[in-house]
KOLGU-4560 file (N, C-alpha, C; in nm, 3 decimals, padded with zeros to 5 digits):
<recs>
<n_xx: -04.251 n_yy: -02.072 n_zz: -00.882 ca_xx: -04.168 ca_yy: -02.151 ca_zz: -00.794 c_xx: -04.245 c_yy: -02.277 c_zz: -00.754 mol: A seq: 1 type: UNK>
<n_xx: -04.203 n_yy: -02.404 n_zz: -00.733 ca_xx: -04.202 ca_yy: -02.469 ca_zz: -00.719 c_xx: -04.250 c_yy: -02.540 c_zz: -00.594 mol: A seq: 2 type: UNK>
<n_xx: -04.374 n_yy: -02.585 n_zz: -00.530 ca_xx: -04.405 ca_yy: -02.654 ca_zz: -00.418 c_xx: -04.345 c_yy: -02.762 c_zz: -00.377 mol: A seq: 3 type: UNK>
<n_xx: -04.328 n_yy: -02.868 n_zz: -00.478 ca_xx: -04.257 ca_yy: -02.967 ca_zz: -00.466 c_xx: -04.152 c_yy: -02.985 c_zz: -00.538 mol: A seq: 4 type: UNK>
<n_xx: -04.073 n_yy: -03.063 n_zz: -00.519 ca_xx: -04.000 ca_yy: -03.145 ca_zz: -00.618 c_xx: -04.011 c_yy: -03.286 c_zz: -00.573 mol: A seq: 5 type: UNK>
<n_xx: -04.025 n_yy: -03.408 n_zz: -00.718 ca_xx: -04.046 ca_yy: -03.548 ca_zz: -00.688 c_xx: -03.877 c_yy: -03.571 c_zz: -00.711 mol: A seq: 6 type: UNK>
<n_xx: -03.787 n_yy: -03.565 n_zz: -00.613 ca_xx: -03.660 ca_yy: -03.663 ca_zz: -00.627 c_xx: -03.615 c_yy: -03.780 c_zz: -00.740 mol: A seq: 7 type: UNK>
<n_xx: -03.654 n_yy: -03.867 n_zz: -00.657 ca_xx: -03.679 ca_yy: -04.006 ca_zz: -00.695 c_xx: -03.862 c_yy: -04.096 c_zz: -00.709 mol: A seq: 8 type: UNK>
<n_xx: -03.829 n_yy: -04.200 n_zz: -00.789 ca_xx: -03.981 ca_yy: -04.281 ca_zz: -00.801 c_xx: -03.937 c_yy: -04.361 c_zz: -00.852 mol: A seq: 9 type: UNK>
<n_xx: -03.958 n_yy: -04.495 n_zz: -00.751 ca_xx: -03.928 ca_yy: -04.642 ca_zz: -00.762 c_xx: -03.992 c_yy: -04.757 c_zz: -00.727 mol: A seq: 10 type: UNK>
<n_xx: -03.968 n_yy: -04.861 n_zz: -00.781 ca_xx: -04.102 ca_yy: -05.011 ca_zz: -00.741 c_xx: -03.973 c_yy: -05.027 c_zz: -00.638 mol: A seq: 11 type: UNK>
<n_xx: -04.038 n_yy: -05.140 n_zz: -00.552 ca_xx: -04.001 ca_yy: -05.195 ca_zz: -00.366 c_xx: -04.118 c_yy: -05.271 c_zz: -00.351 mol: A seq: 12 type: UNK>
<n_xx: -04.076 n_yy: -05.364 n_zz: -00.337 ca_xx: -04.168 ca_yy: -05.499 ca_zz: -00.268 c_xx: -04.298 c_yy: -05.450 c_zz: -00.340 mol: A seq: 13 type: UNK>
<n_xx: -04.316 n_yy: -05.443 n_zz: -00.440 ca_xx: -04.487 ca_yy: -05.465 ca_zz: -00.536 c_xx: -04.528 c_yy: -05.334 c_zz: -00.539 mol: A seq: 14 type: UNK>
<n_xx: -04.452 n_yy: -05.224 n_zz: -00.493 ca_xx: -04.534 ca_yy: -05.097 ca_zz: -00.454 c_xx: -04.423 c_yy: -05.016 c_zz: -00.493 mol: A seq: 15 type: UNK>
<n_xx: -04.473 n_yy: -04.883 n_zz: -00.602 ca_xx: -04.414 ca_yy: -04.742 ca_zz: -00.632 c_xx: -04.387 c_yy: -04.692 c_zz: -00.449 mol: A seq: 16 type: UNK>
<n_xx: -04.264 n_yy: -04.609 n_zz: -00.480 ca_xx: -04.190 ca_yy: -04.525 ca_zz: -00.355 c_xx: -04.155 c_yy: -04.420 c_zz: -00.450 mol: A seq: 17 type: UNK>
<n_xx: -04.243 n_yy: -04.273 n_zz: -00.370 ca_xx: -04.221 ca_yy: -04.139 ca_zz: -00.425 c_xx: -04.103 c_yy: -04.110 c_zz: -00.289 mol: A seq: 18 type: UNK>
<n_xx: -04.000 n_yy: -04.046 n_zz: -00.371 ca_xx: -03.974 ca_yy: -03.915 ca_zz: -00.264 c_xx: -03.997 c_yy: -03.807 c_zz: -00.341 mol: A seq: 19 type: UNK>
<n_xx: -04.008 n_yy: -03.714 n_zz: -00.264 ca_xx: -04.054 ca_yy: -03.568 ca_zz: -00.289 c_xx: -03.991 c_yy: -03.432 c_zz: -00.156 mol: A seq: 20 type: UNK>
<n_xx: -03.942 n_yy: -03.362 n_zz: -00.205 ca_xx: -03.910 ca_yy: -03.211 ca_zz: -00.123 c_xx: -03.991 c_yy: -03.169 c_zz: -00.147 mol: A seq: 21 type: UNK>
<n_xx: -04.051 n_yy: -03.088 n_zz: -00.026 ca_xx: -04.188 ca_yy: -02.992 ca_zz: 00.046 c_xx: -04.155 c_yy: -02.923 c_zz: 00.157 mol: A seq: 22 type: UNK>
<n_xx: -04.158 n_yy: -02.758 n_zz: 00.099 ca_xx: -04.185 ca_yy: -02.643 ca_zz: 00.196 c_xx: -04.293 c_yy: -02.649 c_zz: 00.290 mol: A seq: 23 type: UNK>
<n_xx: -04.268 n_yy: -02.669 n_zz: 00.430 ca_xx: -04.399 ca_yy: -02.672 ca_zz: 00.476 c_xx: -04.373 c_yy: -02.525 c_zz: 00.560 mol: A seq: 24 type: UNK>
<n_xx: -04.442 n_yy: -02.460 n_zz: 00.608 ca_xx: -04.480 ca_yy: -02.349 ca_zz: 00.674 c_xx: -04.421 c_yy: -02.394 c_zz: 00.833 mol: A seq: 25 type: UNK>
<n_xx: -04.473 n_yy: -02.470 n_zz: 00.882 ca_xx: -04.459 ca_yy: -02.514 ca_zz: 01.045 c_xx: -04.518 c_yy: -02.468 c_zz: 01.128 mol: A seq: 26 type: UNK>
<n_xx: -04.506 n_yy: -02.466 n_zz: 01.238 ca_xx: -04.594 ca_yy: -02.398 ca_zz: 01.341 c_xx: -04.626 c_yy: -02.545 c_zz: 01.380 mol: A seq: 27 type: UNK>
<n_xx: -04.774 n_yy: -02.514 n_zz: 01.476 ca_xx: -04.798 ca_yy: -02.622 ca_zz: 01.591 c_xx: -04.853 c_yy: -02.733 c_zz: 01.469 mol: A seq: 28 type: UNK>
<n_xx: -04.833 n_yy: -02.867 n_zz: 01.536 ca_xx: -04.895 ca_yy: -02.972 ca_zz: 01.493 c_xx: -04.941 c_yy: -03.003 c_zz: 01.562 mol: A seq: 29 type: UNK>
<n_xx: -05.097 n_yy: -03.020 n_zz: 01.528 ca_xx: -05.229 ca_yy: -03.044 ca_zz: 01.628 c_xx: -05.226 c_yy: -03.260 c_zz: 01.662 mol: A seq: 30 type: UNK>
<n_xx: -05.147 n_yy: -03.302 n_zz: 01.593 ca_xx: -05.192 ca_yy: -03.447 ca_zz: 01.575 c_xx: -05.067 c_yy: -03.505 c_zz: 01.647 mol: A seq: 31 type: UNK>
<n_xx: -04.946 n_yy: -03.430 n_zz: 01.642 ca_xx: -04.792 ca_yy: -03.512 ca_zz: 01.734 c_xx: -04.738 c_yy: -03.388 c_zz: 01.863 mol: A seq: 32 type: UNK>
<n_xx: -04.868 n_yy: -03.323 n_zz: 01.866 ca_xx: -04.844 ca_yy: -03.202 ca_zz: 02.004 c_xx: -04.692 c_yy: -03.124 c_zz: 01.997 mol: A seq: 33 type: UNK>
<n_xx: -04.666 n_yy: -03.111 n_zz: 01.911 ca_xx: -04.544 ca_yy: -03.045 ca_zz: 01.861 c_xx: -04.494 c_yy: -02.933 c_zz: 01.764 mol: A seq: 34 type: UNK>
<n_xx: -04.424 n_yy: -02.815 n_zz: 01.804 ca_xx: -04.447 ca_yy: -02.765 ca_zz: 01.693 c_xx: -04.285 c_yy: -02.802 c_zz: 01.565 mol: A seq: 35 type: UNK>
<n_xx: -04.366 n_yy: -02.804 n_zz: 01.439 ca_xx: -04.281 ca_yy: -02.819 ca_zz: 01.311 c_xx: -04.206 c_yy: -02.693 c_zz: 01.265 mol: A seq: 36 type: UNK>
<n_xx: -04.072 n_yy: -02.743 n_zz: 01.235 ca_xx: -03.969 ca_yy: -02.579 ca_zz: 01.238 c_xx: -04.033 c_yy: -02.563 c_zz: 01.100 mol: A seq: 37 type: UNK>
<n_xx: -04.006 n_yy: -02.457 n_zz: 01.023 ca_xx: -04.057 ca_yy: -02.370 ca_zz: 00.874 c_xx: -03.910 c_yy: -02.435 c_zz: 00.813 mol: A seq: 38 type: UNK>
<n_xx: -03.962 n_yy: -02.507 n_zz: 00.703 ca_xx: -03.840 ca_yy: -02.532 ca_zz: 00.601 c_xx: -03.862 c_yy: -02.649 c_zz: 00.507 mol: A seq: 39 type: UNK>
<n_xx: -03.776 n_yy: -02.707 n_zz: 00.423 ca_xx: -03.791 ca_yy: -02.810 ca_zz: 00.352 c_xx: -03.784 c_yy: -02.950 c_zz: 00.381 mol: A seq: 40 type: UNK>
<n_xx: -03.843 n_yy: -03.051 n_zz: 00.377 ca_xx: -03.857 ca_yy: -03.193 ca_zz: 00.461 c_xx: -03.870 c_yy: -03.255 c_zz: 00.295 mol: A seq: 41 type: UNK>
<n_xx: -03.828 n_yy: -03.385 n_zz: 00.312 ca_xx: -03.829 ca_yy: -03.470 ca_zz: 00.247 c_xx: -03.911 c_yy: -03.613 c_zz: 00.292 mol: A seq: 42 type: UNK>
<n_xx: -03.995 n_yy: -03.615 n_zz: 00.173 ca_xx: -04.104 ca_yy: -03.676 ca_zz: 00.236 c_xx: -04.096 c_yy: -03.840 c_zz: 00.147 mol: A seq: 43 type: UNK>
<n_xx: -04.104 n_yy: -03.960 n_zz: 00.181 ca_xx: -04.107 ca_yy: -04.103 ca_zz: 00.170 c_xx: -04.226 c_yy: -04.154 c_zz: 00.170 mol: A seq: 44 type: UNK>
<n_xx: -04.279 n_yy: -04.183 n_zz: 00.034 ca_xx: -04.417 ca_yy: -04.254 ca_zz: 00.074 c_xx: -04.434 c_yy: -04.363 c_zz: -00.038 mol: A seq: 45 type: UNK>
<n_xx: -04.451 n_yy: -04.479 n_zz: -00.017 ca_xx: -04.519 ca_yy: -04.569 ca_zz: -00.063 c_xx: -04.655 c_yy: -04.561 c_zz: -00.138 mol: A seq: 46 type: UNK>
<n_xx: -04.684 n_yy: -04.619 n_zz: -00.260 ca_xx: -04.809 ca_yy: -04.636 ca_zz: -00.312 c_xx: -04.816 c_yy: -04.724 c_zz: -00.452 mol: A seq: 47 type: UNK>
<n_xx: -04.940 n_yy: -04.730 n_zz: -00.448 ca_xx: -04.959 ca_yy: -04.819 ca_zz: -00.561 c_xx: -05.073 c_yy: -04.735 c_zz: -00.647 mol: A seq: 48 type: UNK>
<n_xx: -05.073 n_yy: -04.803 n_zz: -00.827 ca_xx: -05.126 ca_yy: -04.737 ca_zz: -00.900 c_xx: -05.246 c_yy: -04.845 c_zz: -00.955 mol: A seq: 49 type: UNK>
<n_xx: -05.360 n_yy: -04.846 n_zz: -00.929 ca_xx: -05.509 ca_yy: -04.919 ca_zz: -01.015 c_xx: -05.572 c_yy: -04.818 c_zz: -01.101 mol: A seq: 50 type: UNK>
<n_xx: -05.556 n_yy: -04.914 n_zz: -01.197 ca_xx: -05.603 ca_yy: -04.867 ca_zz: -01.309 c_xx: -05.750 c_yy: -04.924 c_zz: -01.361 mol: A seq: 51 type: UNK>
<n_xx: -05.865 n_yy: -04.824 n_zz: -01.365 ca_xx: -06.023 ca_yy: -04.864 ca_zz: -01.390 c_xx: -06.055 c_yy: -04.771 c_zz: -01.486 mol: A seq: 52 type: UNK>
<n_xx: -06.109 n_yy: -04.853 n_zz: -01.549 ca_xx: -06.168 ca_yy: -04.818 ca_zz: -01.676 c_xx: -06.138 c_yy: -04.645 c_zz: -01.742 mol: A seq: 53 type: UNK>
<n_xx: -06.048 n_yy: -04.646 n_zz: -01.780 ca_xx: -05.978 ca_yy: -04.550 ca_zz: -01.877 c_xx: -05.900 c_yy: -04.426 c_zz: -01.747 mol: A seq: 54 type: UNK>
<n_xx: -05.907 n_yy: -04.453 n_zz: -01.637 ca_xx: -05.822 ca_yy: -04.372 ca_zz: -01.527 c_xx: -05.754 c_yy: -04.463 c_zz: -01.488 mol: A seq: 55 type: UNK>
<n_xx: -05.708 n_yy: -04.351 n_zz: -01.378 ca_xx: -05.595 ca_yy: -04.416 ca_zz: -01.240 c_xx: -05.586 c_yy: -04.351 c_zz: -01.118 mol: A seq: 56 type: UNK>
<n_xx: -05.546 n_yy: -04.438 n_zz: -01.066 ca_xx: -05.605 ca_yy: -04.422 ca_zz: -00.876 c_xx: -05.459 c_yy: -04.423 c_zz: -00.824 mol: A seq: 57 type: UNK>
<n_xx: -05.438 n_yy: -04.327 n_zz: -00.775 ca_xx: -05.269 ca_yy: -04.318 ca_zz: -00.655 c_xx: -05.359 c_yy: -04.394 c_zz: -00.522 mol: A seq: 58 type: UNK>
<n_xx: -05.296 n_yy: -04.489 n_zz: -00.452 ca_xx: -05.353 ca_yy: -04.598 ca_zz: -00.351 c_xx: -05.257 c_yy: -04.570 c_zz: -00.260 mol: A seq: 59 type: UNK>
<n_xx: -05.284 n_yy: -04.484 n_zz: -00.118 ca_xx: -05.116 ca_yy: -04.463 ca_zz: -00.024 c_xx: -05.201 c_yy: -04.539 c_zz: 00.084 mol: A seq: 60 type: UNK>
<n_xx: -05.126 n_yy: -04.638 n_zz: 00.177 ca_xx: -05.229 ca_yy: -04.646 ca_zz: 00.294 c_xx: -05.132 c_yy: -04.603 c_zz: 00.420 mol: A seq: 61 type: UNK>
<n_xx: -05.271 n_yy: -04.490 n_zz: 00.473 ca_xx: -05.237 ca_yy: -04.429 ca_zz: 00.600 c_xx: -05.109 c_yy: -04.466 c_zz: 00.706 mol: A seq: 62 type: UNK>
<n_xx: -05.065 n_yy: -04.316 n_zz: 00.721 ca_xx: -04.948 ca_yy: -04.351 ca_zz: 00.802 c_xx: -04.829 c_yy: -04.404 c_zz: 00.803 mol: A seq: 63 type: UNK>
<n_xx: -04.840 n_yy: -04.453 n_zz: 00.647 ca_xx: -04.713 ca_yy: -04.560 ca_zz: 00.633 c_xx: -04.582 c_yy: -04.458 c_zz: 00.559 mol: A seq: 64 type: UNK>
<n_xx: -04.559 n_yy: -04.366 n_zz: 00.542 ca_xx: -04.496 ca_yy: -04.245 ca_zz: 00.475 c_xx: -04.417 c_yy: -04.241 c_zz: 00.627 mol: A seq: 65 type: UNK>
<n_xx: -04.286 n_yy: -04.151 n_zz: 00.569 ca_xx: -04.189 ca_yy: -04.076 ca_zz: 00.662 c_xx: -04.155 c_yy: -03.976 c_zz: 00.642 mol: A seq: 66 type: UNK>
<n_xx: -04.127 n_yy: -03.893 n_zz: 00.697 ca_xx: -04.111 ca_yy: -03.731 ca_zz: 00.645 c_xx: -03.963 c_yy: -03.703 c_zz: 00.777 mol: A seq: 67 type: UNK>
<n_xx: -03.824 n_yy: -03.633 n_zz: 00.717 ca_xx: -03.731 ca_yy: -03.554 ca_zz: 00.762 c_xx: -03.709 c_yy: -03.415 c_zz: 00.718 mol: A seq: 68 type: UNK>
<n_xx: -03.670 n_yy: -03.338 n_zz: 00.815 ca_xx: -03.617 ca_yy: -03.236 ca_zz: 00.828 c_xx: -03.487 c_yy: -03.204 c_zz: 00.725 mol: A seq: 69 type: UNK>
<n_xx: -03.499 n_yy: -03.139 n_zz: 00.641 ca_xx: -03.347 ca_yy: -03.102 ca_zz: 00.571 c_xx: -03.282 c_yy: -02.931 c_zz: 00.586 mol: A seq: 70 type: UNK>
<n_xx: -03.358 n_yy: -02.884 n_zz: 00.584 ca_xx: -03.362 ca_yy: -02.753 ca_zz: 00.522 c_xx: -03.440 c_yy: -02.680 c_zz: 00.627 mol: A seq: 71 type: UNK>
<n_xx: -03.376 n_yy: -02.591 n_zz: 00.723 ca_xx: -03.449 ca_yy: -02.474 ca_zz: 00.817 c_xx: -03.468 c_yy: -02.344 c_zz: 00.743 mol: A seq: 72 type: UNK>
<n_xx: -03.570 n_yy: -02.298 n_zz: 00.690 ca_xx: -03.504 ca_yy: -02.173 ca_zz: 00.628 c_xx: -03.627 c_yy: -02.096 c_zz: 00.677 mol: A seq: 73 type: UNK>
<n_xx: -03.597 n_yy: -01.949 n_zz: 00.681 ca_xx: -03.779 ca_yy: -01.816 ca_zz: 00.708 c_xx: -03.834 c_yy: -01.795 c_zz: 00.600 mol: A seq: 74 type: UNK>
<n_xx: -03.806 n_yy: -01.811 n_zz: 00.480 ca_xx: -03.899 ca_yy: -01.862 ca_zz: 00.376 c_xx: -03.842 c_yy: -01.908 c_zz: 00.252 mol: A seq: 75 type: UNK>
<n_xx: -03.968 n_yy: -01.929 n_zz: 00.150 ca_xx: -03.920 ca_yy: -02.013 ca_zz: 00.046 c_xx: -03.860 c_yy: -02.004 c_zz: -00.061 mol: A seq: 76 type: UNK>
<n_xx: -03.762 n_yy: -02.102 n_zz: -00.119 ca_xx: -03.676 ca_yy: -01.988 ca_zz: -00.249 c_xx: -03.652 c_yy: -02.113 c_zz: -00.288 mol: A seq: 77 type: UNK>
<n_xx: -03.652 n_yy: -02.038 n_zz: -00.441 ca_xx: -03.548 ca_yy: -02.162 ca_zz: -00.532 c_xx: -03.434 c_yy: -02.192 c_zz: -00.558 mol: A seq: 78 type: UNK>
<n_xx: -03.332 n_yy: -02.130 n_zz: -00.464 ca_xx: -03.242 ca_yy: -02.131 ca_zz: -00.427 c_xx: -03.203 c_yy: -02.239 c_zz: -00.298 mol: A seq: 79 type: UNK>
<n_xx: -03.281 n_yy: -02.260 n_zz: -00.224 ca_xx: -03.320 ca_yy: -02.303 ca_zz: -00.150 c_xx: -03.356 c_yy: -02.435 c_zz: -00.159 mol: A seq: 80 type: UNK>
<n_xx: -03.484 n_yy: -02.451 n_zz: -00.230 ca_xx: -03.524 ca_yy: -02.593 ca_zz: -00.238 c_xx: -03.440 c_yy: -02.666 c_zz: -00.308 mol: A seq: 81 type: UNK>
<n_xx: -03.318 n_yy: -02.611 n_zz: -00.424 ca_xx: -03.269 ca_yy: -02.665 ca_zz: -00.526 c_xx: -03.107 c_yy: -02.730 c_zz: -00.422 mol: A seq: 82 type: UNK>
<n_xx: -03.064 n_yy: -02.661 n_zz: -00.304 ca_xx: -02.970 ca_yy: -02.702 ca_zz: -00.235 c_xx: -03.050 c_yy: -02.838 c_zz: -00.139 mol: A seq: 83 type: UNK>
<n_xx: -03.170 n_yy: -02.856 n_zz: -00.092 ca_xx: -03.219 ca_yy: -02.921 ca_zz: -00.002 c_xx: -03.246 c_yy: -03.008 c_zz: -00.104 mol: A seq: 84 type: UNK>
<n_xx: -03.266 n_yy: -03.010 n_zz: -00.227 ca_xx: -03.249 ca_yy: -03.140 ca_zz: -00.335 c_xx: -03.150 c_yy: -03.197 c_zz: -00.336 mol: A seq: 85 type: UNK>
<n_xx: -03.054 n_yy: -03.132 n_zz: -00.341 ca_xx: -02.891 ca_yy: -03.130 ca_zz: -00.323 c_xx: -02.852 c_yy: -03.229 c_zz: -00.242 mol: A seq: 86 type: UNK>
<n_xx: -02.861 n_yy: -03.207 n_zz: -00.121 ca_xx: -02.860 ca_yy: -03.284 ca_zz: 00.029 c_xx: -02.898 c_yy: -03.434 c_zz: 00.048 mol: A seq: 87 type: UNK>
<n_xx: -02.998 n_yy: -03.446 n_zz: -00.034 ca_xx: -03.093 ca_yy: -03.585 ca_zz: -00.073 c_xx: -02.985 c_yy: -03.717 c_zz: -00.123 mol: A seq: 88 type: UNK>
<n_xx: -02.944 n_yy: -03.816 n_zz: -00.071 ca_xx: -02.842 ca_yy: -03.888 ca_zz: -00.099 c_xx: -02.920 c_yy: -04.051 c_zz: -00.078 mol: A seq: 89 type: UNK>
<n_xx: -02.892 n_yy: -04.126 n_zz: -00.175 ca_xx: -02.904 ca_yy: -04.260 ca_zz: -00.192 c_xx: -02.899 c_yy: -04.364 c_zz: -00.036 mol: A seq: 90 type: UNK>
<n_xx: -02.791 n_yy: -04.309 n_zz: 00.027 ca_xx: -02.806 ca_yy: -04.378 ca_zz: 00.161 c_xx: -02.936 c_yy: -04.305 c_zz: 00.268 mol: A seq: 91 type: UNK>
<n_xx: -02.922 n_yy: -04.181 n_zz: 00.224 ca_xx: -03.085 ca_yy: -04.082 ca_zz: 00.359 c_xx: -03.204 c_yy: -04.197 c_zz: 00.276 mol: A seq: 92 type: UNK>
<n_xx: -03.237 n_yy: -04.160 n_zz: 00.185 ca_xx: -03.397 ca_yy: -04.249 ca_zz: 00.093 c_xx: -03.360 c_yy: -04.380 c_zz: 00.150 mol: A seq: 93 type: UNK>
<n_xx: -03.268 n_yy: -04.472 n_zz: 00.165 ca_xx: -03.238 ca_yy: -04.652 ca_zz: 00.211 c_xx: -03.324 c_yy: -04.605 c_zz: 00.331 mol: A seq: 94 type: UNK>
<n_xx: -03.227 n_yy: -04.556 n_zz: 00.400 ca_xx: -03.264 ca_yy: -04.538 ca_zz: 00.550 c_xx: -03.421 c_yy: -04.539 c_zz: 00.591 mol: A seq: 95 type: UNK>
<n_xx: -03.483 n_yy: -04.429 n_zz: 00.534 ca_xx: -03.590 ca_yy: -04.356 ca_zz: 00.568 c_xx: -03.687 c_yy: -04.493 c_zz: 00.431 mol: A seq: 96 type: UNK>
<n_xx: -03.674 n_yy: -04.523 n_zz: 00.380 ca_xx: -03.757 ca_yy: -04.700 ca_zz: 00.327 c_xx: -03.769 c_yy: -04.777 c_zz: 00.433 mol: A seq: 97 type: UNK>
<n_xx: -03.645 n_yy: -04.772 n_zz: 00.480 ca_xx: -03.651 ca_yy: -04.889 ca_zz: 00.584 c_xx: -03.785 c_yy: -04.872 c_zz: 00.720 mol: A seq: 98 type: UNK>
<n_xx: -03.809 n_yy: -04.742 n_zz: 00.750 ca_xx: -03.941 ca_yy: -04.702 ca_zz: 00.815 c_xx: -04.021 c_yy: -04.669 c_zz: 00.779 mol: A seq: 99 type: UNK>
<n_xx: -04.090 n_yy: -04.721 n_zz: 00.613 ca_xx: -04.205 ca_yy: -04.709 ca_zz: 00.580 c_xx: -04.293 c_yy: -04.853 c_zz: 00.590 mol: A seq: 100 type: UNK>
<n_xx: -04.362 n_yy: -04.862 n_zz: 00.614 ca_xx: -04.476 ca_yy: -04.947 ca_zz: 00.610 c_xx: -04.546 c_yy: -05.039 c_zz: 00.462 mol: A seq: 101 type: UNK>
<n_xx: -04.479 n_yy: -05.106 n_zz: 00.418 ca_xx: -04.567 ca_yy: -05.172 ca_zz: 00.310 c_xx: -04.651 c_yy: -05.245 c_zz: 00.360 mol: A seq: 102 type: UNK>
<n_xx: -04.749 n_yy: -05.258 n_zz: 00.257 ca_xx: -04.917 ca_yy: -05.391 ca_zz: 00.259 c_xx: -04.848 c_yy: -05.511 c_zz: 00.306 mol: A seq: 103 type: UNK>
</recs>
């Protein structure tokens, strides 16, 4: 089964935009004093790709990603993640671009 799924992957203003669905567990978050419900979130992040001498470097800079709530579930299934893919619509990804952070 599946940890992620990458949605979509697109250029925006000079810079690759992953989305991706991710099971996270939840519980407390030590960094926004809050706790995160257990389920699938869809996550928005910006990055760029440098390429040095026969590799490549994924380049994200901090903080600039958005992450929503889709999917509440008590645990994980592929049944599951494949409906919270489902859910994922051309206008939610606009939206959630619009509060990411480019260079």
């Amino acid at each position: 089964m599946a940890e992620k799924q990458i949605v979509k992957d697109f250029e925006m203003n000079k810079m690759r935009v992953e989305v991706k669905i991710v099971y996270d567990l939840g519980g407390m978050n030590y960094f926004t004093s809050n706790v995160d419900a257990r389920g699938y979130y869809v996550h928005v992040q910006p990055y760029t790709v440098e390429k040095h001498d026969g590799y490549s470097m994924r380049k994200m800079l901090g903080f600039s990603g958005v992450k929503m709530l889709l999917l509440e579930v008590n645990r994980k299934s592929a049944k599951k993640l494949q409906e919270a893919v489902n859910m994922v619509s051309d206008e939610m990804i606009d939206t959630m671009v619009k509060q990411c952070k480019f260079e």
